[in-house]
N, C-alpha and C positions, 0 to 999 in steps of 0.2 A: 699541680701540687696543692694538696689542701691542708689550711693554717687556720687553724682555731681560734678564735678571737682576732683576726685581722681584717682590716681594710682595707684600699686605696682610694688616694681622692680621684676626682673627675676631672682628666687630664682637658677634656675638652673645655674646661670655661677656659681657660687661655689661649689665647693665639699665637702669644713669646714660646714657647721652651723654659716652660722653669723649672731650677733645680729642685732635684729630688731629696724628702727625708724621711731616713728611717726612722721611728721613735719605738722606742721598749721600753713598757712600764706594765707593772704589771695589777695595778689599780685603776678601773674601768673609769673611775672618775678622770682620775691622773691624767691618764690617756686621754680621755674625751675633750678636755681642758688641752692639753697640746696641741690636739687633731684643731681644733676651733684656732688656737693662735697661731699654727700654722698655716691652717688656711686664710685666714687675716691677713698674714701675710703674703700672701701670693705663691706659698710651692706647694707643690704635689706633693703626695706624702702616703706612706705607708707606713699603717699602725700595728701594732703585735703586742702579744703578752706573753710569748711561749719564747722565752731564752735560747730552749735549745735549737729553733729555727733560724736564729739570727744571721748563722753562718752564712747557712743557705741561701736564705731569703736575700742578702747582700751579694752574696755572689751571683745568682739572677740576677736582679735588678740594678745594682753595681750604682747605690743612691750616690749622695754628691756630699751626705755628712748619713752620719747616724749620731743618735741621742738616744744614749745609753743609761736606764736607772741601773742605780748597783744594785741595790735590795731585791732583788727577783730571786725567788724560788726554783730551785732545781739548782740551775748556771746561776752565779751572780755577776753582775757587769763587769765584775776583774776577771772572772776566767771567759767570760764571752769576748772581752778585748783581747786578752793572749791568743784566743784562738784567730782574730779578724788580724791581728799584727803576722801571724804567722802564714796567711794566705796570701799568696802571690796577688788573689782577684781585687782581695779587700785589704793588703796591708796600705796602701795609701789613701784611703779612704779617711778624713779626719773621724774622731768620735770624742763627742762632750758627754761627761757623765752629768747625768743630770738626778739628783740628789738630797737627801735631808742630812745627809754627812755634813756638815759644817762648821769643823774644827780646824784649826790649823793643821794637825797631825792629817786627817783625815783628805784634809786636800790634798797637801805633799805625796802621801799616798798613793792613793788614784792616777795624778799624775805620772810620780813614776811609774805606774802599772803600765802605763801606754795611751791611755788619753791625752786626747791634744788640747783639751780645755775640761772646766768645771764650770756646772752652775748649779747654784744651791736650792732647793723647793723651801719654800714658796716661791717664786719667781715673777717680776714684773712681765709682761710682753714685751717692755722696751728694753729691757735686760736681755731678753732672749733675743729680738730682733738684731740688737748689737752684735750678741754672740753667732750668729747665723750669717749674719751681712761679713764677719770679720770673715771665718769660716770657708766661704764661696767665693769668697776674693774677686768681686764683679761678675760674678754667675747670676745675682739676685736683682732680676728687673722691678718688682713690687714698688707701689710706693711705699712709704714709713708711714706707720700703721695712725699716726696723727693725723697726716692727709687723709688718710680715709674717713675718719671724722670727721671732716670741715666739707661740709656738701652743701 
């Protein structure tokens, strides 16, 4: 299957098994910026920009959260969440919308949509680390991305 503007990380620098994330966003920056804090953290990770492979792409690979912008062209992350709740492969799949929405109204929203968390952009690493370590519920062997600075 070929996905435009996607990657995967390099499953071999680990010897654990770590969990999997999907991230969609659809700013090359954005992305790059994730792809980097992710791999900080220790999981593998597949990157995308194209919405409407979301589905797909999760149901392959059947990650362990996805991290969902809403703001994507074509699909926006509410209608690509209704589709992932409505699939048997992916409805229990958690998905954090990850975001410049940052209203009160606006979170409310999202969540009801079917997300299982928010996070807002700009975003710390140790924000997101939180969110991901809650998320995988002892799926996440990595140390916390502060040990990795103290060498």
């Amino acid at each position: 299957m070929y996905l435009a503007h996607s990657f995967m990380s390099d499953e071999k620098k680990h010897s654990i098994r770590q969990p999997l994330v999907l991230a969609v966003e659809d700013h090359d920056d954005s992305l790059l910026l994730m792809s980097y804090a992710l791999e900080s953290l220790g999981c593998r990770f597949i990157c995308q920009s194209d919405s409407y492979a979301t589905v797909l792409v999760a149901k392959e690979y059947q990650p362990d959260l996805i991290m969902l912008d809403i703001l994507l062209p074509g699909l926006s992350g509410i209608d690509v969440v209704h589709h992932l709740k409505q699939e048997p492969l992916t409805c229990e799949i958690p998905v954090i919308a990850v975001t410049a929405l940052a209203t009160r109204e606006d979170r409310e929203c999202i969540l009801r949509a079917g997300f299982n968390d928010y996070i807002s952009k700009p975003y710390m690493i140790e924000d997101l680390e939180t969110i991901i370590r809650h998320h995988l519920q002892g799926r996440f062997h990595a140390q916390p991305t502060y040990e990795l600075c103290h060498d």
